[in-house]
Residue, then its C-alpha position, 0 to 999 in steps of 0.5 A: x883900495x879897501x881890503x873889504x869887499x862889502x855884501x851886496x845885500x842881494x844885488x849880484x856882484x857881475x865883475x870878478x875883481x875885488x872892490x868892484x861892488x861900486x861899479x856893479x851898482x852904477x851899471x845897474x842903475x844905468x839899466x834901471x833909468x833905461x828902463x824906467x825912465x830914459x829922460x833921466x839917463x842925460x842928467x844921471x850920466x853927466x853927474x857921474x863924469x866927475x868922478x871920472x879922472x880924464x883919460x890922458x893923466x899920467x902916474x905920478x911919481x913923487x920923491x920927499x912926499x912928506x917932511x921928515x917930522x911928518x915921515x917920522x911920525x908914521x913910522x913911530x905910529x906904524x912901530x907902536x900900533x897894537x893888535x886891536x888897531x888893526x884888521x886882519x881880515x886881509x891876513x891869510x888872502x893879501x898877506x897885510x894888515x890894515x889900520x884904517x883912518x888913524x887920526x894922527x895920519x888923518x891930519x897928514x892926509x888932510x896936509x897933503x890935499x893941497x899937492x894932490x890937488x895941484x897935482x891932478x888939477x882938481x880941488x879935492x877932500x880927503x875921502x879915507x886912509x889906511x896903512x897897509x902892513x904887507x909881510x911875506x904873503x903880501x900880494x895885491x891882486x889885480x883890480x880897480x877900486x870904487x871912485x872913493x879912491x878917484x884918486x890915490x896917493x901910494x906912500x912907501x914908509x918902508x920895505x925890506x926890497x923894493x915891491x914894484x906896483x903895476x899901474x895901467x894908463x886912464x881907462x874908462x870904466x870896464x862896465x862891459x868887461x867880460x869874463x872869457x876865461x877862468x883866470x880873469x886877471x891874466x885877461x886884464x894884465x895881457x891885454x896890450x890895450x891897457x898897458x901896465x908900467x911898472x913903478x918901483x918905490x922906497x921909503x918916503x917915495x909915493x905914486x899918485x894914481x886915479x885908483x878908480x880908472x887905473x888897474x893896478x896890482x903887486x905881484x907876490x913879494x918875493x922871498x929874498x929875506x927871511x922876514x920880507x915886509x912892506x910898509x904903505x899908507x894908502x891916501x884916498x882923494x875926491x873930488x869937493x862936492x860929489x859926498x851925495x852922487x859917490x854912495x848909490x844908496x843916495x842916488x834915488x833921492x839925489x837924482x828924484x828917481x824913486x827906481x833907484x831905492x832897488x840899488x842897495x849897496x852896502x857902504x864900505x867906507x865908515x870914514x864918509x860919515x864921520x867928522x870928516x865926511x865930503x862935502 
């Protein structure tokens, strides 16, 4: 889940939940090799199924999720992040800010690869990280995220009372969701064919969930304290091998489809061209 929605430098944005960019762009593409060149929908489609999560996975719940040197290290570094580290783009709309690929949390992330890995039965890459600072105006509004996010592990480090986060069960992408009402979120959460659970974690308690085929949301923290908080570390995995097919800017080269150059999305993950970059 990245706070960021990019600017789709043109391409108009068709489904109204955040970090939904992704999405819009592989309908469009879709459209483009209908179009265009329908012998090549096959191969395109079937390069895309990996970065599907299968649709009888079940949310996780993991206690201990890190060793206490490991947990104590985050809150130490949570404790002492300074202003300049962290974006607070998200402040006024989500009530959080947000720390993105710490290098200390990077090295946890990459120790944790092996368990998520085993977990979903798949061999995966760190994709990216973030912390996430809720405070009294901490929300997450309803939405499914880019398949960067294939698969997440939602880490509590530490909160004031517990925040319950909803996840549905696997869906398929919601390429032909249509908007009938004003208030979209509602038409997701009460559709009984989607079914949201609830799941309540606290410290050092984590859910694992494919954040790109599950909707998921927090409703509006509660006021039970003075100063309420959640403290979360957002763990991002993908699948090994799928670096070329997950950025729609590579696309035209990846699949020789020279049409696809009119998909142009604004990548809103620096960390995929880092040292760190998938493979």
């Amino acid at each position: 889940m990245r706070h960021d929605e990019p600017d789709n430098k043109g391409n108009e944005v068709e489904y109204p939940w955040y970090d939904s960019n992704w999405l819009n762009a592989f309908v469009k593409a879709k459209k483009i090799i209908e179009e265009e060149c329908p012998a090549d929908l096959p191969f395109f489609l079937e390069a895309m199924e990996q970065l599907n999560a299968p649709l009888d996975f079940r949310t996780q719940k993991i206690t201990q999720v890190l060793d206490q040197k490991d947990f104590r290290q985050i809150k130490d570094i949570i404790a002492n992040l300074q202003q300049d580290e962290m974006d607070k783009g998200d402040l006024l709309r989500l009530g959080r800010l947000v720390a993105h690929d710490l290098p200390e949390i990077s090295k946890i992330h990459e120790k944790l690869t092996g368990m998520v890995s085993d977990r979903v039965n798949e061999e995966l890459i760190p994709s990216y990280n973030f912390v996430s600072l809720y405070n009294n105006l901490g929300v997450c509004e309803v939405h499914m995220d880019a398949p960067t996010s294939k698969w997440t592990l939602d880490l509590c480090i530490e909160c004031s009372d517990p925040w319950p986060i909803y996840l549905s069960q696997c869906v398929s992408w919601p390429e032909s969701f249509v908007q009938e009402q004003e208030n979209w979120a509602d038409q997701i959460i009460l559709d009984p064919a989607i079914r949201m659970e609830k799941f309540i974690l606290i410290d050092n308690q984590a859910a694992l969930f494919s954040g790109s085929n599950q909707w998921h949301y927090r409703e509006r923290m509660p006021r039970i304290r003075r100063e309420n908080f959640c403290h979360l570390v957002f763990f991002q995995y993908v699948p090994i091998g799928c670096k070329d097919i997950i950025n729609p800017n590579q696309w035209w080269e990846v699949f020789n489809i020279p049409q696809l150059k009119k998909i142009d999305y604004a990548m809103p993950l620096p960390a995929l061209t880092s040292s760190r970059a998938m493979s």
